[in-house]
matplotlib code that plots the C-alpha trace (Angstrom):
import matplotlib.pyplot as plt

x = [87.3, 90.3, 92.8, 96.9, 99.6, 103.2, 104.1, 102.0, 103.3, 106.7, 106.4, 104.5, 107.3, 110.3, 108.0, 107.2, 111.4, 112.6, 110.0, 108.5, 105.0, 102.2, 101.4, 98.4, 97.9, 95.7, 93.9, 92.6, 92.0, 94.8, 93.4, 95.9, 95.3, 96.2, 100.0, 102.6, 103.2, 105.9, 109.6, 110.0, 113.2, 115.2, 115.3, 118.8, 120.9, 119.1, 115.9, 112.9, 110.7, 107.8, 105.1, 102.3, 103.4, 104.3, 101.1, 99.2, 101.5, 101.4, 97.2, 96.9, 97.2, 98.5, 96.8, 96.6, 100.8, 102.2, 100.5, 100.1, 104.0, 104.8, 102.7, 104.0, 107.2, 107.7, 105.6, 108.4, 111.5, 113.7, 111.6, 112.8, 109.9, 106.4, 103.2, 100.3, 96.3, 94.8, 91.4, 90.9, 88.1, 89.6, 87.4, 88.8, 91.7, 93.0, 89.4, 88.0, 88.8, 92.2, 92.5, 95.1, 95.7, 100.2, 102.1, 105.2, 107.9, 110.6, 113.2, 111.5, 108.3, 105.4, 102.5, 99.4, 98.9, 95.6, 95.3, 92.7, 92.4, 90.1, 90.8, 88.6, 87.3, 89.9, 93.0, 94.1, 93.0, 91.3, 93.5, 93.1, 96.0, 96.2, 98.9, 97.9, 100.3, 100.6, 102.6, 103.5, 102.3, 99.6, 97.6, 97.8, 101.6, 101.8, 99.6, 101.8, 105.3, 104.0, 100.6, 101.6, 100.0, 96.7, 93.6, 91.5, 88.2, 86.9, 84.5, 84.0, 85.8, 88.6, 88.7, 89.9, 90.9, 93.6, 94.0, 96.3, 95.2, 98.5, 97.7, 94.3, 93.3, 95.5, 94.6, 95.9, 93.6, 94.3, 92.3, 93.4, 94.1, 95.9, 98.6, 98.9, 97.8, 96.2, 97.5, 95.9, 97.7, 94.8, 95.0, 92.4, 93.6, 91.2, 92.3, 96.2, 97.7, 101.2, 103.7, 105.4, 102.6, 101.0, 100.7, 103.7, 102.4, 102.4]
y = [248.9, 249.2, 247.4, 247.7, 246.2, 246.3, 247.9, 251.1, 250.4, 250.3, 253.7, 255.3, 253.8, 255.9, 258.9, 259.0, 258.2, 261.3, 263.5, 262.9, 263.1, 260.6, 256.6, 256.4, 260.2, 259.8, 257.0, 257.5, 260.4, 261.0, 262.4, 264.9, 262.9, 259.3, 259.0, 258.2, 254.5, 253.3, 252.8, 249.2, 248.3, 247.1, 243.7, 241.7, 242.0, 240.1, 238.8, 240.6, 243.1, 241.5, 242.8, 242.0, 243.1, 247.0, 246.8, 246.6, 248.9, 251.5, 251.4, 251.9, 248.1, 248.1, 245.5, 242.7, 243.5, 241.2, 238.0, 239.2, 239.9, 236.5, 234.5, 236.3, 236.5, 232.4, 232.9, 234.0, 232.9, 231.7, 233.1, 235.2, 237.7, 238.7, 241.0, 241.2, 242.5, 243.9, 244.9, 247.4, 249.2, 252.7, 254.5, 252.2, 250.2, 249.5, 248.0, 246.2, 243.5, 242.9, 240.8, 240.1, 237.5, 237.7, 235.7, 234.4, 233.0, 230.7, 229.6, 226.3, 227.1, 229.8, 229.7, 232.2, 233.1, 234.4, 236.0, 237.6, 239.6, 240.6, 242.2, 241.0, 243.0, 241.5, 243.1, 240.3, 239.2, 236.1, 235.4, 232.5, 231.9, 229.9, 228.5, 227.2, 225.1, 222.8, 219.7, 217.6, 214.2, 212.1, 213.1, 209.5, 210.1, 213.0, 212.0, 208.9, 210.5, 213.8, 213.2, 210.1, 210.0, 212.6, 211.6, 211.9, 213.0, 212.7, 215.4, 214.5, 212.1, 214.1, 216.5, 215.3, 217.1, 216.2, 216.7, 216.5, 216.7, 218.2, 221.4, 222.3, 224.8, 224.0, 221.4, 220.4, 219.9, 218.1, 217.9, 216.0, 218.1, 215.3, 215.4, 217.4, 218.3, 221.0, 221.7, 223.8, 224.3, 226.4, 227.4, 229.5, 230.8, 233.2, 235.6, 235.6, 237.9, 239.4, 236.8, 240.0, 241.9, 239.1, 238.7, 237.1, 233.9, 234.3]
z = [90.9, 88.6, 86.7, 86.1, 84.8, 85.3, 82.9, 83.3, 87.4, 86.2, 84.5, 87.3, 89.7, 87.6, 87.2, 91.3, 92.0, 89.3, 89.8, 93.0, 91.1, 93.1, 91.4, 90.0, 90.2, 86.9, 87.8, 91.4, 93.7, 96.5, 99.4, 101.5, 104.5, 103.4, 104.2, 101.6, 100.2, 102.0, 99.7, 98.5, 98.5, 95.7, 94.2, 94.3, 91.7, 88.8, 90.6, 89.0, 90.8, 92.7, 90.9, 93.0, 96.2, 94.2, 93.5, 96.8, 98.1, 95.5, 95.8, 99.3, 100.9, 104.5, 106.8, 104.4, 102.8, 105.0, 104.0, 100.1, 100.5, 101.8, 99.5, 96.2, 97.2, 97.7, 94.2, 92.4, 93.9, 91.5, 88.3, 86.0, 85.4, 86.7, 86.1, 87.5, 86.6, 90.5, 91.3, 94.6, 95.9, 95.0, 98.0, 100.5, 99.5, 102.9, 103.9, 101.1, 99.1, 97.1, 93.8, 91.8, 89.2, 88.4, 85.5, 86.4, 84.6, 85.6, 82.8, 80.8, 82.4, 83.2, 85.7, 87.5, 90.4, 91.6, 95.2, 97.4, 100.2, 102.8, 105.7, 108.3, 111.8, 114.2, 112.2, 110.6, 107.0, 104.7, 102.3, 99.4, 97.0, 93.9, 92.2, 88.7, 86.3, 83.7, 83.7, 80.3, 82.5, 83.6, 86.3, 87.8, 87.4, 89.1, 91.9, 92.4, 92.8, 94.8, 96.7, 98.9, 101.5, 100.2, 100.6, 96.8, 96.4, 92.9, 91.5, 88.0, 86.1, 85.0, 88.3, 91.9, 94.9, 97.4, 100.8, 103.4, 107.1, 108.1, 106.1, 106.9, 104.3, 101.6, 98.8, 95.2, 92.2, 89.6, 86.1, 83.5, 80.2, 77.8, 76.9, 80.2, 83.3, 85.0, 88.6, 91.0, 94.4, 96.6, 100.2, 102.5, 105.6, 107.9, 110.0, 109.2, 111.3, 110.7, 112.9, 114.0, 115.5, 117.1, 121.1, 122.8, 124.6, 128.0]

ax = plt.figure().add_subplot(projection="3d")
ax.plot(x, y, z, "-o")
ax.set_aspect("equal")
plt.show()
């Protein structure tokens, strides 16, 4: 398992585009047979680079891309920088496990974003995604103006889960952290398949 940042990514990106030297050449072994990362394409003019999706390209990611793409690029729409720390199984990238924890910053705020992985045996892949934040209110408050409608479950006296039953999978923690609070958007999804490549309905 290994770790990277962006800005070692960054460099590696410019080094591979100028002189067509191989990412991560230093870090993990390349075999001849494993075909090249595919190009990412640039970001608009003035939206950031999205760091975790460079990432899991650049160390070998291919089933699961699709649904760490979507997720991290809703992530950070709108933001104004990224980075990311990932975790792969060097000897089989493509069939283990992917984490990655990213920090993204949006003008008067900053969040993380933690994501895993897994592709699973049918060719689709388990993905869980967490968005975690902090909010200058009340928990109560918070609930109040954006949970309507959730059903609470309280786990300790400062930590309760909310539910909604028309999003199976996701949930939103909050734990109070005075003056604050602690939000935690989660959702779990098994066997996400790529919308494009599944069956047309018959």
């Amino acid at each position: 398992m290994s770790t990277t940042s962006l800005s070692f990514l960054r460099r590696a990106l410019l080094a591979a585009a100028v002189f067509g030297t191989p990412v991560f050449q230093a870090h993990a072994q390349v075999t001849p047979q494993r075909p090249p990362a595919p190009v990412l394409p640039a970001p608009a003019a003035g939206a950031p680079l999205d760091a975790l999706t460079a990432a899991a390209t650049n160390v070998g990611v291919r089933r699961c891309l699709p649904a760490i793409t979507r997720l991290s690029s809703l992530t950070v729409s709108g933001s104004t920088g990224n980075d990311v720390l990932v975790d792969w199984d060097r000897k089989n990238p493509d069939g283990g496990p992917f984490f990655s924890l990213s920090g993204v910053e949006y003008k008067n705020a900053s969040l993380a974003f933690s994501l895993t992985a897994v592709p699973d045996s049918t060719g689709g892949c388990s993905v869980a995604a967490e968005r975690i934040s902090v909010a200058p209110f009340a928990c109560r408050s918070i609930a109040q103006q954006e949970l309507g409608g959730y059903q609470a479950t309280q786990l300790l006296a400062t930590f309760t889960v909310y539910v909604d039953a028309r999003d199976p999978g996701a949930s939103v923690t909050l734990i109070d952290s005075p003056p604050g609070c602690l939000i935690i958007r989660r959702h779990v999804e098994y066997d996400w398949k790529d919308p494009a490549l599944r069956a047309p309905r018959r």
